[in-house]
N, C-alpha and C positions, 0 to 999 in steps of 0.2 A: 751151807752157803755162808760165805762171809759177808761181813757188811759193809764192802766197798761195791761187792757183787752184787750185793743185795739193790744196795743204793741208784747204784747203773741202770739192773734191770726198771725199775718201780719209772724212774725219770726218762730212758726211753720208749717205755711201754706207750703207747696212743690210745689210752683209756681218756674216759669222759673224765670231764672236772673232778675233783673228787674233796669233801671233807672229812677233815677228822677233830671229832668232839671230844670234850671229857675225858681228856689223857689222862692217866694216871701212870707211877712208874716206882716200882719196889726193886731195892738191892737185897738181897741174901745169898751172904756170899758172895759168889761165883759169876750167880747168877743174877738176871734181871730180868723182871716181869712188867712188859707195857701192858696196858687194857686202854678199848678205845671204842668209840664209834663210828662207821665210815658212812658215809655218808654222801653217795654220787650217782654220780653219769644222768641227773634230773633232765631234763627237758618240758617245757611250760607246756602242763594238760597231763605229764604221764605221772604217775602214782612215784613214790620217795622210794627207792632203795636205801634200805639200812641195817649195818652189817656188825656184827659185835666182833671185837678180834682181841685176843690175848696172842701174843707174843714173848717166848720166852728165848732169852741172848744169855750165852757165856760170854762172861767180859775180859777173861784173858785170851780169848783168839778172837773178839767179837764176832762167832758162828751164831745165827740163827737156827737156834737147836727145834723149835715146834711152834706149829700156826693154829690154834684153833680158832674157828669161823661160826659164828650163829647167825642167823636171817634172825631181823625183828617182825615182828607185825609189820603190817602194812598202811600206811598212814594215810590222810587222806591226799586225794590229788594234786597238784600244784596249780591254780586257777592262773588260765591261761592271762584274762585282763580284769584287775578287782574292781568288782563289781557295787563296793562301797558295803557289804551286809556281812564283811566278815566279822 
């Protein structure tokens, strides 16, 4: 997949909010290595989705050559209205 396609997909898709933490981004070569945290689709009361994602790009056709994805822990819930005791 290239990354005009890529781009398209991600900004059409009607996913929930979504964050991304802690970018980091190496050249070697050819290639380029993102790593990152996502961080989405919350809703006040439901437990944090978060997702570790390395991403690795060839920069002379900018292909999206490989997605790896890791589930974090589970964090605690998002308190619906604070309560003042956090």
């Amino acid at each position: 997949m290239d990354l005009d396609s890529w781009l398209r997909q991600e900004l059409a898709s009607k996913r929930h909010e979504r964050l991304i933490t802690d970018l980091a981004v190496r050249e070697v070569d050819d290639l380029v290595v993102a790593s990152f945290f996502l961080v989405g689709g919350n809703m006040p009361g439901a437990a944090v989705a978060t997702q570790f994602v390395i991403d690795i790009w060839r920069q002379s056709d900018s292909k999206l050559l490989a997605r790896f994805i890791s589930r974090t822990p589970k964090t605690k819930a998002v308190p619906i209205r604070p309560t003042g005791r956090e």
